[in-house]
C-alpha positions as CSV (number, residue, x, y, z in Angstrom):
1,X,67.1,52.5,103.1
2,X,70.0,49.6,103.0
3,X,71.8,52.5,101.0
4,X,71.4,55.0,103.8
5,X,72.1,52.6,106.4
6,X,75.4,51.4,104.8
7,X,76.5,55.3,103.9
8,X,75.7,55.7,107.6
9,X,77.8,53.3,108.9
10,X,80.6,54.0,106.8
11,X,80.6,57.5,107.7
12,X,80.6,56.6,111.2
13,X,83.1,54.5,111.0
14,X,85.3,56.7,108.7
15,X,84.9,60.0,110.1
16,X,82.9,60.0,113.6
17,X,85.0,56.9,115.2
18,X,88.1,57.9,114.2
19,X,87.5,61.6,115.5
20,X,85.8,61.0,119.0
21,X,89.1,58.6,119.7
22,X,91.1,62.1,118.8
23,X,89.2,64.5,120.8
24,X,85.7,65.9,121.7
25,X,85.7,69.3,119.6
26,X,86.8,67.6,116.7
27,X,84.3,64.6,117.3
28,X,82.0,67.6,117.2
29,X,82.8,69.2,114.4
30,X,83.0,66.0,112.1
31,X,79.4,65.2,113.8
32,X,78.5,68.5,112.2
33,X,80.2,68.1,109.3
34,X,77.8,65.1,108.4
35,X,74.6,66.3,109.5
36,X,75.7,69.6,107.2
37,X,75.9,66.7,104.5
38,X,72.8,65.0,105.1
39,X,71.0,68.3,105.1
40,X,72.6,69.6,101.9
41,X,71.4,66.7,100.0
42,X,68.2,66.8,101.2
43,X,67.8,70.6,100.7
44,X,69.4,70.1,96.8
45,X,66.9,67.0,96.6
46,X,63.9,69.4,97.0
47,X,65.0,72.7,95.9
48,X,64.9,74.6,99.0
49,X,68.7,75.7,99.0
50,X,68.0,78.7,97.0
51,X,66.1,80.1,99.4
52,X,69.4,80.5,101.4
53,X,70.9,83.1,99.6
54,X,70.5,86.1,102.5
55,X,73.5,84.0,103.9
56,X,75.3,86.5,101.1
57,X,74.5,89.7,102.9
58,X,76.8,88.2,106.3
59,X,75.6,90.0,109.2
60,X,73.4,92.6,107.7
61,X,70.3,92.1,106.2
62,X,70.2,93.3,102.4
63,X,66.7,92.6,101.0
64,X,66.6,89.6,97.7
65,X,66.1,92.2,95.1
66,X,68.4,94.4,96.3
67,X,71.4,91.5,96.0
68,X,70.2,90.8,92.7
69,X,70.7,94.3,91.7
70,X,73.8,94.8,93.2
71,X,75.2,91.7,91.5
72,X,73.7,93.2,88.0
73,X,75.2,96.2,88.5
74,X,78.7,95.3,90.3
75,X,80.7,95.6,87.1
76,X,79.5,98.7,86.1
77,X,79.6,99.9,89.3
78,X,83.0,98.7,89.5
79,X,84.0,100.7,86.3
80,X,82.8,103.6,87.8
81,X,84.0,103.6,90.9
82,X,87.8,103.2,89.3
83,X,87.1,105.7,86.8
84,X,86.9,108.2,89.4
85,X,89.1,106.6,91.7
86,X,86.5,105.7,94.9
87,X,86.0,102.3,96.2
88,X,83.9,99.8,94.6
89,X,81.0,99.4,96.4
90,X,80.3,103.1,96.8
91,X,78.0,104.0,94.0
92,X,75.6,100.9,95.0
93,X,75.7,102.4,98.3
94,X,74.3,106.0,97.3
95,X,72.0,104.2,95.3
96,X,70.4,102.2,98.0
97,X,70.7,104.5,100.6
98,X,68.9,107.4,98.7
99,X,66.4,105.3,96.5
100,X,66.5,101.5,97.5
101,X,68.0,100.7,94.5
102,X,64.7,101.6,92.7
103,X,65.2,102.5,88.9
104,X,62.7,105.2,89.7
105,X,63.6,108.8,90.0
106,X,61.2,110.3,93.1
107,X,59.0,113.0,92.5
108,X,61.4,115.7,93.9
109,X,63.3,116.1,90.9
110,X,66.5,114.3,92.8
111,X,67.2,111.2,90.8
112,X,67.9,108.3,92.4
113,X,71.0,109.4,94.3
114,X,69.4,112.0,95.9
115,X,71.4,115.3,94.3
116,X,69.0,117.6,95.6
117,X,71.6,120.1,96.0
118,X,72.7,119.6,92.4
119,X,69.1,120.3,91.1
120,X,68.3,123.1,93.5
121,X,71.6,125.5,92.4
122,X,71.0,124.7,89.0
123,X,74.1,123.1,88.5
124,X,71.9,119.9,86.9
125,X,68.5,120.2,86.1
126,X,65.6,118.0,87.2
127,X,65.6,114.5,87.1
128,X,62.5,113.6,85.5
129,X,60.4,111.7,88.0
130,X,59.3,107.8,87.3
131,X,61.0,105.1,86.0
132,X,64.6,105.6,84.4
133,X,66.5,103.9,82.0
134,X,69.6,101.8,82.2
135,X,71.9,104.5,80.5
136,X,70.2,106.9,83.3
137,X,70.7,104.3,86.2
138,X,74.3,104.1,84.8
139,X,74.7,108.3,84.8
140,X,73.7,109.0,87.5
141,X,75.8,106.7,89.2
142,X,78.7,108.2,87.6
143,X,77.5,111.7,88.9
144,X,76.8,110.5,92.6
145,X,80.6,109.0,92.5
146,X,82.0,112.1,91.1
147,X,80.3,114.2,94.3
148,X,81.9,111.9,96.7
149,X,85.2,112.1,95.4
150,X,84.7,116.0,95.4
151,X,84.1,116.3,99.5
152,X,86.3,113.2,100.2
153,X,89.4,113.6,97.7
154,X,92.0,112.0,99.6
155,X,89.8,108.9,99.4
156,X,91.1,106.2,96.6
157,X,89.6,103.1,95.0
158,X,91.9,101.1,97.5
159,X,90.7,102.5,100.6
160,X,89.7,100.2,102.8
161,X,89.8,102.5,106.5
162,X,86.9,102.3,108.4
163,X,87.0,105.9,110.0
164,X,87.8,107.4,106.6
165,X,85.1,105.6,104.1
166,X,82.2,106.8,107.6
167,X,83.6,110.5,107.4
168,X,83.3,110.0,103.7
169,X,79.5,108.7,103.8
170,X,79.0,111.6,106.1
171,X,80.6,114.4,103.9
172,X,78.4,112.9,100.8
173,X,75.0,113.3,103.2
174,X,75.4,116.4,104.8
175,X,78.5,118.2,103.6
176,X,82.0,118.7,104.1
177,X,81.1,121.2,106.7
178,X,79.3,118.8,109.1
179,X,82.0,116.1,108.6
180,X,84.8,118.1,110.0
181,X,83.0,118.9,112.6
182,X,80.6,115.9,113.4
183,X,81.3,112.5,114.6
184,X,79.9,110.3,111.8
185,X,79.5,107.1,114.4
186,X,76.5,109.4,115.5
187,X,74.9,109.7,112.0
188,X,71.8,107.5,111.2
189,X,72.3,107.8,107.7
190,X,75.9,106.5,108.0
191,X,75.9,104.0,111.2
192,X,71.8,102.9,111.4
193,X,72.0,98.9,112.0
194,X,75.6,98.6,112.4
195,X,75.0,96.7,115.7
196,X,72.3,97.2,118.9
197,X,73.5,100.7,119.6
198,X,72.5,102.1,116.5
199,X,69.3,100.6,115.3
200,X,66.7,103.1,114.9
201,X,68.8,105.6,114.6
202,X,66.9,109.2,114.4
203,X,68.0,111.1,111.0
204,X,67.1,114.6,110.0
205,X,66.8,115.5,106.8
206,X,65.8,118.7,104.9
207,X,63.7,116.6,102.7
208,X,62.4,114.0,104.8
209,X,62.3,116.1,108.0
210,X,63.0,114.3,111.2
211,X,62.6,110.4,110.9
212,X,63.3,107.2,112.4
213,X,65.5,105.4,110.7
214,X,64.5,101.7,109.7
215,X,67.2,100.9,106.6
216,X,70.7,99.9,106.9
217,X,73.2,103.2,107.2
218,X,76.2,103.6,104.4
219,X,78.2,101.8,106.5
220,X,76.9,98.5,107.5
221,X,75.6,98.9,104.0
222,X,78.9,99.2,102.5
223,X,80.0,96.0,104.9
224,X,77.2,94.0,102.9
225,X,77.4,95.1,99.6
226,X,81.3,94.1,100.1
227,X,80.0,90.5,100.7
228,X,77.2,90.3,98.0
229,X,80.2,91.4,95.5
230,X,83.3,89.4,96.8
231,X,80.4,86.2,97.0
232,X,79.0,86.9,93.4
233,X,80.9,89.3,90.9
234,X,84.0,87.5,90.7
235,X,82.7,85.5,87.4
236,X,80.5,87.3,85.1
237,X,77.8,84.7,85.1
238,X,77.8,83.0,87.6
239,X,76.0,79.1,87.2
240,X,73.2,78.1,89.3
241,X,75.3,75.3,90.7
242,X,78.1,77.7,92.4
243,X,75.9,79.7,93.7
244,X,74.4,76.7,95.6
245,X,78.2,75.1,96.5
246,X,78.7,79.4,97.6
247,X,75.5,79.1,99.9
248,X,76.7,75.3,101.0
249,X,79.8,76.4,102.1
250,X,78.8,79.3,103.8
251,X,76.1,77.8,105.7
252,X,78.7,74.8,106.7
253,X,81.4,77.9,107.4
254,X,78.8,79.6,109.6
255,X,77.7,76.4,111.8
256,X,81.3,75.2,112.2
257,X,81.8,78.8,113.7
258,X,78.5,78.7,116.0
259,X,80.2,75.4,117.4
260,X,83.3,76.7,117.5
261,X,82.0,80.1,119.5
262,X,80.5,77.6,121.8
263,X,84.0,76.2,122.8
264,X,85.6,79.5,123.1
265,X,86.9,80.6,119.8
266,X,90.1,80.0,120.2
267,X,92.4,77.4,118.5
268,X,96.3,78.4,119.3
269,X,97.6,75.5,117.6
270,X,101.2,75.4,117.2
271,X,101.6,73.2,114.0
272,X,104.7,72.3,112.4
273,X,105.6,73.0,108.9
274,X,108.5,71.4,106.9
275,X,110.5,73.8,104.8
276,X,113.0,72.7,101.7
277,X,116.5,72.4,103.1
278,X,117.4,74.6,100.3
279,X,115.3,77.7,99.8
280,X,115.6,79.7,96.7
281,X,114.1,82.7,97.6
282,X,114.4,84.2,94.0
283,X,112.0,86.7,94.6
284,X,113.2,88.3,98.3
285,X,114.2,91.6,96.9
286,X,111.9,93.2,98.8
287,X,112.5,91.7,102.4
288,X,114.5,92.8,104.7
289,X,115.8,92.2,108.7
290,X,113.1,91.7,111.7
291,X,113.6,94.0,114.5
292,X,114.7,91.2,117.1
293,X,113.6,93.8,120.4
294,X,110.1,94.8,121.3
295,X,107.7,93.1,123.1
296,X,107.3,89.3,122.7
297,X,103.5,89.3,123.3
298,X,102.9,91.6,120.2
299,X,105.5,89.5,118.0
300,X,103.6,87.2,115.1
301,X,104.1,83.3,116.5
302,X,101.6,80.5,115.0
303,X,100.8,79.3,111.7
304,X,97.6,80.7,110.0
305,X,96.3,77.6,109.1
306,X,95.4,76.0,112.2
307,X,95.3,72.0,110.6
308,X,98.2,70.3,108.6
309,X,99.6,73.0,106.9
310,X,101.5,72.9,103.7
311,X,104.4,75.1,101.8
312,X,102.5,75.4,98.3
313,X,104.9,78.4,97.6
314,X,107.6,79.8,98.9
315,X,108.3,83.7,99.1
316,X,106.9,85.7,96.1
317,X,105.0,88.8,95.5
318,X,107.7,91.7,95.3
319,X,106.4,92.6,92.4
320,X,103.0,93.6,93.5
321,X,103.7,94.8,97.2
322,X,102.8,91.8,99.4
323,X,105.5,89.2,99.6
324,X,104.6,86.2,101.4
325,X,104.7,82.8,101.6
326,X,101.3,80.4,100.2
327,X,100.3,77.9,102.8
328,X,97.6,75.6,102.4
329,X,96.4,72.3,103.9
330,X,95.5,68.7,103.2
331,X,92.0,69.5,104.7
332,X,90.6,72.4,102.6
333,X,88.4,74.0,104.9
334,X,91.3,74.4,107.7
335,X,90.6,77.4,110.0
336,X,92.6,80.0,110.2
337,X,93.9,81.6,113.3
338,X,95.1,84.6,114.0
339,X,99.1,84.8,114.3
340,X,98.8,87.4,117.1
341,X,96.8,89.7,118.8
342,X,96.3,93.0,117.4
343,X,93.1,95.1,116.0
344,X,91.4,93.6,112.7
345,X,90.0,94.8,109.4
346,X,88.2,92.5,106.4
347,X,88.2,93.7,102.9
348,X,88.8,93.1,99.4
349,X,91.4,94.3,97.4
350,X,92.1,95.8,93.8
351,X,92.8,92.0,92.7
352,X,89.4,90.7,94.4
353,X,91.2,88.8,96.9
354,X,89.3,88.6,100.0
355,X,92.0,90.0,103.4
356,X,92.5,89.9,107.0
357,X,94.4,92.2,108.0
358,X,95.7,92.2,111.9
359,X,98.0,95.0,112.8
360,X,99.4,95.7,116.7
361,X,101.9,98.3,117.4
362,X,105.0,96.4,116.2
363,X,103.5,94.1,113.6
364,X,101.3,94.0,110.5
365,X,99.9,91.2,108.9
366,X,97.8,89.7,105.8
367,X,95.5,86.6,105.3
368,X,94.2,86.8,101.9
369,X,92.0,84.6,99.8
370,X,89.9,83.4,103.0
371,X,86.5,82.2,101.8
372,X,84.7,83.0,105.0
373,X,85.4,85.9,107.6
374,X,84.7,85.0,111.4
375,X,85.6,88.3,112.6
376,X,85.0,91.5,110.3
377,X,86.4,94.6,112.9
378,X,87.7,94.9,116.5
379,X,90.7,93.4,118.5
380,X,91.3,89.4,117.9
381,X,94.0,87.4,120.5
382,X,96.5,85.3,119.2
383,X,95.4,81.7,118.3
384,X,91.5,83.3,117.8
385,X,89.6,81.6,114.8
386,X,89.4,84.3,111.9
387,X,87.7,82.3,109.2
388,X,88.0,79.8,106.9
389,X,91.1,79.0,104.2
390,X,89.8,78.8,100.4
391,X,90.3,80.4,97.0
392,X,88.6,83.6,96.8
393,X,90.2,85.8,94.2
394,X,93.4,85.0,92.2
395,X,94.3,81.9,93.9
396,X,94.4,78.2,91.7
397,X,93.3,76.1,95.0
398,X,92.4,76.6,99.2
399,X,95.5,78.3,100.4
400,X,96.2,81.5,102.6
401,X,98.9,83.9,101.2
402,X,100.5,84.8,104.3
403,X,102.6,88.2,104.4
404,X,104.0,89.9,107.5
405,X,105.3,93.8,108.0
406,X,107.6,95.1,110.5
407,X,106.3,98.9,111.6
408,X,109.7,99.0,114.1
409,X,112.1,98.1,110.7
410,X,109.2,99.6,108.1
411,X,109.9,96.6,105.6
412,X,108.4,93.1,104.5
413,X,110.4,90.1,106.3
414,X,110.4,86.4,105.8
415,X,107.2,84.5,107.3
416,X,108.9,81.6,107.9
417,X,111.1,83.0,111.2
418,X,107.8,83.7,112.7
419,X,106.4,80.1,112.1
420,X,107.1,77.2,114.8
């Protein structure tokens, strides 16, 4: 107890005093911080943080066994899905969506992705029904991808467009046909339990017949199998312990957020960051001049990282399409912000680097290797918090690589004109 007492006080005199003599919301926030602490070590002290692993899934609900079968199969998956050029996630998603993600092929001879179409013209014959094997499981997957490519061939393992991966879903469902003419947004088997609008979505089906809808649609499912892989396939095998520091921070990520929705949302700090008096911009190949007209509103004007932020590296990334600049911070959970206002999109890309995105009608730019998204789709205002800085993907530390495109000029500029 003299222990607790003294950790207590040290913490209060080291963290809480210090904060509530800065300001309330920060006061807050360190309060929260603690308790977050406190809990964590009693949780890890009795074993009960593993029971917070739904906090993978983000928003929507993807049953225990159904994240530990996506994170069994998200390699092979993955192999898949760039063999035939699709995104990632995809083949989990026809898997769950026709068959749960049951090894078990259903007694109408259409295999767990639900080719019934294949079976019925002959073009594949029946899928035995009852349990399948892994080399099965794995075929069939490749077969499933290889029929969305077909009715979506413009789509790529880099797509990452909202509109075109819910047409796409749509197309694999209930044909090209329908999707050209059909607004996927009013599918249940694409948008069921995207948000209170479409929950209990009614689907028909020629199979099923006509059926309220209780599982996730392709879409929101796609959302969550996003965040079960960018959370767990990034190592091959992955220990015990990260998985509870991944939980930990999400749970800490998630509460800081609560609190922070509480006080509005919206940071707008304008922090100051020192640049060397002589920059060698060695790789700058690929930048070119900022359009200097337009409207000033729309024009990219804070720092991403909202608390002390640091030059770690100045511009690079020519080679692989998104020069930047790496900014990081002396407290490595800072949250970021968004430079301006403008419509965004979360995603991973083809190096598993988790990205915001924010693009307005001048401007375009890129967050990557946040470790926690506070907005996932829609229309952010400048200064709004958009997540939380960290290392997700190839990054060595916390840092946010921070790249900026001019649609007016169509060309990458320098970051650092647009920081204050």
């Amino acid at each position: 107890m003299a222990l607790l007492e003294k950790w207590f006080i040290a913490w209060v005199q080291q963290q809480l005093w210090p904060a509530v003599s800065l300001s309330k919301q920060l006061a807050a926030t360190t309060f929260l911080r603690g308790m977050h602490d406190t809990v964590l070590l009693l949780l890890l002290g009795l074993g009960l943080l593993a029971g917070s692993r739904f906090y993978m899934a983000g928003q929507y609900d993807l049953p225990g066994s159904v994240q530990v079968t996506a994170v069994t199969w998200a390699p092979i998956a993955d192999s898949i899905a760039r063999s035939v050029d699709i995104p990632r996630e995809v083949p989990l998603v026809l898997w769950f969506k026709e068959n749960s993600m049951l090894a078990v092929n259903p007694d109408n001879c259409t295999g767990i992705i639900g080719a019934y179409d294949l079976v019925r013209s002959g073009e594949h014959p029946c899928f035995t029904p009852g349990p399948v094997s892994e080399r099965e499981i794995q075929a069939q997957l490749q077969i499933g991808a290889q029929e969305f490519k077909k009715r979506c061939p413009e789509i790529t393992y880099f797509t990452q467009d909202p509109k075109a991966l819910k047409r796409c879903y749509f197309a694999y469902n209930a044909g090209t046909g329908a999707a050209a003419r059909l607004n996927p947004d009013d599918s249940a088997y694409v948008m069921n339990g995207y948000d209170a609008a479409h929950t209990n979505m009614v689907y028909s089906d020629i199979e099923l017949g006509t059926v309220e809808m209780k599982t996730l649609g392709a879409w929101p499912a796609h959302l969550a199998f996003q965040s079960v892989i960018a959370g767990q396939m990034d190592a091959e095998s992955r220990p015990f312990s990260l998985t509870l520091l991944f939980v930990s921070t999400q749970f800490y990520d998630l509460s800081s957020h609560f609190l922070r929705e509480l006080t509005s949302g919206f940071l707008g700090t304008e922090t100051s960051m020192a640049f060397p008096d002589y920059r060698m911009l060695d790789d700058a190949s690929c930048l070119g001049e900022a359009h200097l007209l337009g409207r000033p509103s729309l024009r990219p004007q804070l720092n991403p990282v909202s608390d002390s932020p640091l030059l770690t590296q100045d511009v690079h990334g020519c080679s692989y399409g998104l020069p930047g600049l790496d900014i990081s911070s002396s407290n490595s959970t800072a949250v970021l912000q968004a430079p301006m206002s403008g419509d965004i999109s979360t995603y991973t890309d083809q190096w598993f680097n988790s990205t915001i995105r924010i693009e307005n009608d001048e401007w375009i730019v890129w967050l990557l290797h946040a470790r926690t998204y506070f907005v996932a789709e829609g229309a952010v205002k400048q200064g709004q918090a958009v997540g939380i800085m960290g290392a997700v993907g190839v990054a060595t530390g916390p840092h946010v690589h921070y790249t900026i495109f001019d649609k007016v000029n169509e060309i990458f500029v320098d970051p650092q004109a647009f920081l204050p």
